[in-house]
KEMARLUM-128790 format. One line per field, with one value per residue (C-alpha): residue in three letters; chain; x, y, z; residue number from 1. Coordinates in Angstrom, 3 decimals. Layout:
N
type ALA:... .
mol A:... .
east X:... .
north Y:... .
up Z:... .
seq NUM:... .
END
This chain:
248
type UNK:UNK:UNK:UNK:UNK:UNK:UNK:UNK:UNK:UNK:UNK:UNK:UNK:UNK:UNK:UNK:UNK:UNK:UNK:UNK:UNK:UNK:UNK:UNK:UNK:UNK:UNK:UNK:UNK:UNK:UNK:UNK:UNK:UNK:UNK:UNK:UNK:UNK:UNK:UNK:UNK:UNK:UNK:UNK:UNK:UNK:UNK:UNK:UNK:UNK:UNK:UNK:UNK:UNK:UNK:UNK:UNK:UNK:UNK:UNK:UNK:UNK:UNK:UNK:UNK:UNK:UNK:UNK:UNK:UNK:UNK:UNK:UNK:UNK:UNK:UNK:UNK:UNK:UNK:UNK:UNK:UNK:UNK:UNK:UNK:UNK:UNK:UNK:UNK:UNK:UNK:UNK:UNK:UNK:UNK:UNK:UNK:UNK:UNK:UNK:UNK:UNK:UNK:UNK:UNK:UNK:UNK:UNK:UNK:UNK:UNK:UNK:UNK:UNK:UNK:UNK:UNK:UNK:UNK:UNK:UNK:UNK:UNK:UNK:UNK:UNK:UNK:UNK:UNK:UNK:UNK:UNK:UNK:UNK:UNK:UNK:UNK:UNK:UNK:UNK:UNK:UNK:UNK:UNK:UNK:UNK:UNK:UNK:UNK:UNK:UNK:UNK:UNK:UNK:UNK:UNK:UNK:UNK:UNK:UNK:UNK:UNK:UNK:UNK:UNK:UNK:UNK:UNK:UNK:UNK:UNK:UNK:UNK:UNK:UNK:UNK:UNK:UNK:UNK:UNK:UNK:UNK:UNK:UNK:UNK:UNK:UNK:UNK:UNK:UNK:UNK:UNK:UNK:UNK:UNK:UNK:UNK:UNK:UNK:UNK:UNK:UNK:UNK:UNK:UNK:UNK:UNK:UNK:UNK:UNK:UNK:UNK:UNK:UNK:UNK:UNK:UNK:UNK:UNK:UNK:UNK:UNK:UNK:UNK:UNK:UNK:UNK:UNK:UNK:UNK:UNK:UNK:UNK:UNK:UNK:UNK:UNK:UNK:UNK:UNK:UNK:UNK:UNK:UNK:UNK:UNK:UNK:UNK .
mol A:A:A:A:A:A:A:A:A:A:A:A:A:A:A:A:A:A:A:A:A:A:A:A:A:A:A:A:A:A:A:A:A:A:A:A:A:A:A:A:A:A:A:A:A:A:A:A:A:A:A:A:A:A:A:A:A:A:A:A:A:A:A:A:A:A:A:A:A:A:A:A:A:A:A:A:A:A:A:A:A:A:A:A:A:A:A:A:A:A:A:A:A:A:A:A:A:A:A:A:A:A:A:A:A:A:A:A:A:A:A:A:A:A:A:A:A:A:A:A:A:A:A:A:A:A:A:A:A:A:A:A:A:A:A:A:A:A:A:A:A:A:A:A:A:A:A:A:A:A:A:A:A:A:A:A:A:A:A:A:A:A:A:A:A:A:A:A:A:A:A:A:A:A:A:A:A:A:A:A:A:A:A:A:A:A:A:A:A:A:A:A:A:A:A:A:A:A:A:A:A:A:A:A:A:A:A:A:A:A:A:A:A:A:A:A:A:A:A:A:A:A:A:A:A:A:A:A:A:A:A:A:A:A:A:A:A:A:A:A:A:A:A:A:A:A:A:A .
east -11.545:-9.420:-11.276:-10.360:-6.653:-6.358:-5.073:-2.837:-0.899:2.585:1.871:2.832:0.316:-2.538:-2.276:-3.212:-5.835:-7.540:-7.466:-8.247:-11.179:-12.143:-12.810:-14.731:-17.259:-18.649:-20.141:-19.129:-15.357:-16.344:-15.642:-12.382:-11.430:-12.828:-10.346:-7.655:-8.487:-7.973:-5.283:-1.831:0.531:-0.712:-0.294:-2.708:-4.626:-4.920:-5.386:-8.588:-10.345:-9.893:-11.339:-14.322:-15.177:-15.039:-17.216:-19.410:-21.666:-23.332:-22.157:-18.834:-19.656:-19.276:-15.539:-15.086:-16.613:-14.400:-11.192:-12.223:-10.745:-7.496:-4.211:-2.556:-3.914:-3.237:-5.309:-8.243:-8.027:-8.390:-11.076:-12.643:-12.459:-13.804:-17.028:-17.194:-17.050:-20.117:-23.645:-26.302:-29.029:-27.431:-24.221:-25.959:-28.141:-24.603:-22.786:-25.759:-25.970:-21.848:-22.682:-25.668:-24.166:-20.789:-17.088:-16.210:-13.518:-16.511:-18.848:-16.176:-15.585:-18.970:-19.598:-16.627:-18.723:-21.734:-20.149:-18.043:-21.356:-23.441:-26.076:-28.137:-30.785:-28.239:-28.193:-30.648:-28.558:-26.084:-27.733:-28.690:-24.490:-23.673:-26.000:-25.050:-22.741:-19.584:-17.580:-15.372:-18.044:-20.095:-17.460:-16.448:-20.498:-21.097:-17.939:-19.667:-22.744:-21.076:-19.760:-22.976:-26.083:-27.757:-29.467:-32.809:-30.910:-29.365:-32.314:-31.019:-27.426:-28.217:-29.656:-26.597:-24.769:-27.098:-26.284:-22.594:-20.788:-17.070:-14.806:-14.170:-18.294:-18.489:-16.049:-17.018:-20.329:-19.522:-17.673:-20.271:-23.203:-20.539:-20.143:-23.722:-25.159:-22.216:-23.922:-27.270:-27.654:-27.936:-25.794:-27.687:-30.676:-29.475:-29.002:-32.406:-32.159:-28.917:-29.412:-32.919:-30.788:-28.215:-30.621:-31.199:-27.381:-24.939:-21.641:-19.780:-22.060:-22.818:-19.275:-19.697:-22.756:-20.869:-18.104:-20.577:-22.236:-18.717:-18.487:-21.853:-21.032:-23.053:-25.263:-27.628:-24.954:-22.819:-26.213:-26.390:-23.029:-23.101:-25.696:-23.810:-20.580:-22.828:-23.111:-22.718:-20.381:-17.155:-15.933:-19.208:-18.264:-14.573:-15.476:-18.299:-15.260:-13.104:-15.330:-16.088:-12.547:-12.247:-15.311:-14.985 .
north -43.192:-40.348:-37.952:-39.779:-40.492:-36.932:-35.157:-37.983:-37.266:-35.274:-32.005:-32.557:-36.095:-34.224:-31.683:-34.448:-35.977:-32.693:-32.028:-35.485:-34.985:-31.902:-33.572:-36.237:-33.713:-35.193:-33.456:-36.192:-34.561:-30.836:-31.104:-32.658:-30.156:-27.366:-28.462:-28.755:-25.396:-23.966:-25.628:-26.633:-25.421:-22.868:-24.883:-27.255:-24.499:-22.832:-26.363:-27.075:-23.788:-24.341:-27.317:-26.361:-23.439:-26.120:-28.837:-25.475:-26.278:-24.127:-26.199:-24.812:-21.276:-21.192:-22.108:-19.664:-16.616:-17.737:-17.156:-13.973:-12.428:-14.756:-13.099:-14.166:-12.276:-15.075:-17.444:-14.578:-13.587:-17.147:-17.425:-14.127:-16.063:-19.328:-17.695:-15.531:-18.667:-20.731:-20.037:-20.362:-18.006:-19.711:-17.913:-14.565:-14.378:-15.078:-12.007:-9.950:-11.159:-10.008:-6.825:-5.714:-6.661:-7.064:-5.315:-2.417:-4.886:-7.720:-4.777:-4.171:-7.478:-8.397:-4.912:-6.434:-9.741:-7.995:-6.827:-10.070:-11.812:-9.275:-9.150:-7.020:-7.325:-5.812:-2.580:-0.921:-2.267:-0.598:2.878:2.504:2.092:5.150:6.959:5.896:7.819:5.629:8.044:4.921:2.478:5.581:5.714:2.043:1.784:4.304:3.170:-0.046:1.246:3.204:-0.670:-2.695:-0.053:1.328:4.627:2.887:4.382:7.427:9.726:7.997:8.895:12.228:12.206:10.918:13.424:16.351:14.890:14.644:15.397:15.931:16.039:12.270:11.917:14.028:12.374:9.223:9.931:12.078:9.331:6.529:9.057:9.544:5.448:5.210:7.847:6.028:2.600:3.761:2.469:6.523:8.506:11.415:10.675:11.586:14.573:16.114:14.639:15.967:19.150:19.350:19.159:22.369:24.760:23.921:22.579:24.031:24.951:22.230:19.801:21.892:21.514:18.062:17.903:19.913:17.540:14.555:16.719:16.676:12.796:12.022:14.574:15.338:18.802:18.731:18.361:20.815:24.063:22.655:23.337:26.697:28.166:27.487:30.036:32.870:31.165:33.897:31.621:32.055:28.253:27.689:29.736:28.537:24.638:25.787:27.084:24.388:21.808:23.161:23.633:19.450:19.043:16.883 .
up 3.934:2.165:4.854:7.958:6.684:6.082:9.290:9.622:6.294:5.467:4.068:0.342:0.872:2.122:-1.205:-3.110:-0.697:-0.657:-4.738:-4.978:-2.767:-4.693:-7.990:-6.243:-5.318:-1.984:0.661:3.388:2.586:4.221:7.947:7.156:4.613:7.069:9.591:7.053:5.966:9.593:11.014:9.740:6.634:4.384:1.080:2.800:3.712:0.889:-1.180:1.024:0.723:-3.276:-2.519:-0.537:-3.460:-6.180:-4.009:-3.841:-1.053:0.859:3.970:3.880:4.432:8.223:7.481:4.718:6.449:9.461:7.505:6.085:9.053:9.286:10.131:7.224:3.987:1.524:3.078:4.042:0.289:-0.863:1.084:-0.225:-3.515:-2.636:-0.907:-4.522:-6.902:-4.274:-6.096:-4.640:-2.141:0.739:-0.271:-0.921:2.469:4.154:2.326:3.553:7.278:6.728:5.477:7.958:11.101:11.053:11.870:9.195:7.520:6.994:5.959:3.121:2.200:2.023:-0.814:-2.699:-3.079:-3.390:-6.745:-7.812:-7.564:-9.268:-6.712:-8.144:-5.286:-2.770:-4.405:-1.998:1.065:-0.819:-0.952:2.799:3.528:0.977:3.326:6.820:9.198:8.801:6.805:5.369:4.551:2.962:0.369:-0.329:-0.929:-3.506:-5.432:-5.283:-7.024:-9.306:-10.609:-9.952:-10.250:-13.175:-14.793:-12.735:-9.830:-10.704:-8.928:-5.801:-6.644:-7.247:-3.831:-2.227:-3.930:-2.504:1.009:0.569:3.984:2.758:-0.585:-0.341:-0.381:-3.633:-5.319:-4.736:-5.783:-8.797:-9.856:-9.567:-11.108:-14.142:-14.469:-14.245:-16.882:-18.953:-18.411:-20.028:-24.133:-24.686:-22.146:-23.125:-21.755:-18.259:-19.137:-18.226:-14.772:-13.909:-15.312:-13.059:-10.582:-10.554:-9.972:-6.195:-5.112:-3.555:-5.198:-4.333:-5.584:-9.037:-9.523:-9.691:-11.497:-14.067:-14.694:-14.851:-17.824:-19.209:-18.704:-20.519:-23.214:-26.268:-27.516:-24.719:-22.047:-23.531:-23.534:-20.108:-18.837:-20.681:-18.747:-15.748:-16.634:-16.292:-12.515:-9.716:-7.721:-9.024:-8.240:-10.047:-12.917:-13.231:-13.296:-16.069:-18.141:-17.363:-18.798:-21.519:-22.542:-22.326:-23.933:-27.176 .
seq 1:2:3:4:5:6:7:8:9:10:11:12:13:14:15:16:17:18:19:20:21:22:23:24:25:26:27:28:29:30:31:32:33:34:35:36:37:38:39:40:41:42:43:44:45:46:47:48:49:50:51:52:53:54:55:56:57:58:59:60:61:62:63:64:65:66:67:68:69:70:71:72:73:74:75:76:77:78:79:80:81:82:83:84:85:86:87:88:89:90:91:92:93:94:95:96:97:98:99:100:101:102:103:104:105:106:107:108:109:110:111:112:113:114:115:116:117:118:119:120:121:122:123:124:125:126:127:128:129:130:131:132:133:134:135:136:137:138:139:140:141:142:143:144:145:146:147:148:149:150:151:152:153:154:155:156:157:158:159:160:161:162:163:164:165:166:167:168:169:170:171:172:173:174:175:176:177:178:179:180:181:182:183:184:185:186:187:188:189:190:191:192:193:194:195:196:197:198:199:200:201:202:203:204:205:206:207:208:209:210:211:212:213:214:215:216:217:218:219:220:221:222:223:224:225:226:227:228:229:230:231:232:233:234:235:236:237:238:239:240:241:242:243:244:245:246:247:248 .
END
């Protein structure tokens, strides 16, 4: 009955309709409170995809997704937040359709839920975007991991790093490998793994290696950036002496 009365309401009536249907909980209140959340003033709007995220059935993703891209940013936020709070697989194999096949906007969105939810299972889809050729995603996806991935994938990082195409690239990854190594119970214990991995970079990305050395910190980070002042390359050298001048 609330459902059907619904469209038929005032604004500041249908508020209370829609919270009201909200606590109930019922599934038989989604396509109305779909439609509300698509159509008509954007306190009801907004009030029915709160409502949808605390009903928190699967059955209202089709409406959420839809809004993602709405003109107005309030509501395509709120719905960003309602799609973030659903549980479920459902939910999950939705944010991953989003993020394999759809526009560079849903791609992002999709890597920001990826995190929010801690999907830990997305982290290779993840990887595959840090290493694709869309310069913007490429970035947005290796901050990502540097928030949601572990030391377990820090060997993949380091690739990433290796195959950097621009300064953007190896900052973004420098910063994520420094996050990561942080992450592990002993920092330290990267060490030995990025240190493996001067020898056969290129300046650029020794640089960076160096100042994630820095980052981790400790005895065996500190011999490590040592050996590099007495590097040939004199970028090489100066980011050696730099670091070691911050170290603490």
């Amino acid at each position: 009955t609330l459902a059907t009365e619904l469209p038929t309401l005032p604004a500041d009536r249908q508020i209370v309709v829609i919270q009201t249907l909200a606590k109930r909980g019922d599934d038989a209140a989604l396509p109305a409170l779909s439609a509300a959340a698509r159509t008509g003033q954007k306190p009801v709007r907004l009030a029915a995809i709160r409502a949808l995220a605390v009903i928190g059935s699967p059955s209202a993703l089709p409406a959420l997704v839809d809004l993602l891209g709405d003109a107005d940013r309030e509501i395509a936020q709120a719905a960003q937040e309602s799609l973030a709070s659903i549980p479920g697989t459902k939910v999950d194999a939705a944010i991953m359709a989003m993020l394999a096949d759809g526009t560079t906007d849903r791609q992002i969105t999709a890597m920001d839920l990826i995190v929010r939810r801690r999907m830990i299972t997305a982290i290779p889809a993840l990887i595959d975007t840090a290493d694709g050729t869309d310069a913007k995603l490429r970035t947005v996806a290796v901050n990502k991991l540097g928030e949601l991935a572990g030391p377990a994938e820090l060997p993949q990082l380091l690739d990433l790093l290796a195959k950097a195409k621009g300064s953007e690239d190896l900052e973004a990854t420098e910063h994520a490998l420094s996050a990561i190594c942080l992450k592990a119970p002993k920092p330290d214990s990267s060490v030995g793994l990025v240190e493996a991995r001067l020898a056969q970079s290129q300046p650029a990305q020794k640089c960076a290696l160096l100042r994630v050395l820095g980052s981790i910190g400790g005895a065996s980070a500190l011999r490590a950036v040592r050996s590099a002042v007495n590097d040939p390359n004199a970028e090489v050298h100066a980011t050696a002496i730099r670091v070691m001048g911050g170290w603490n």
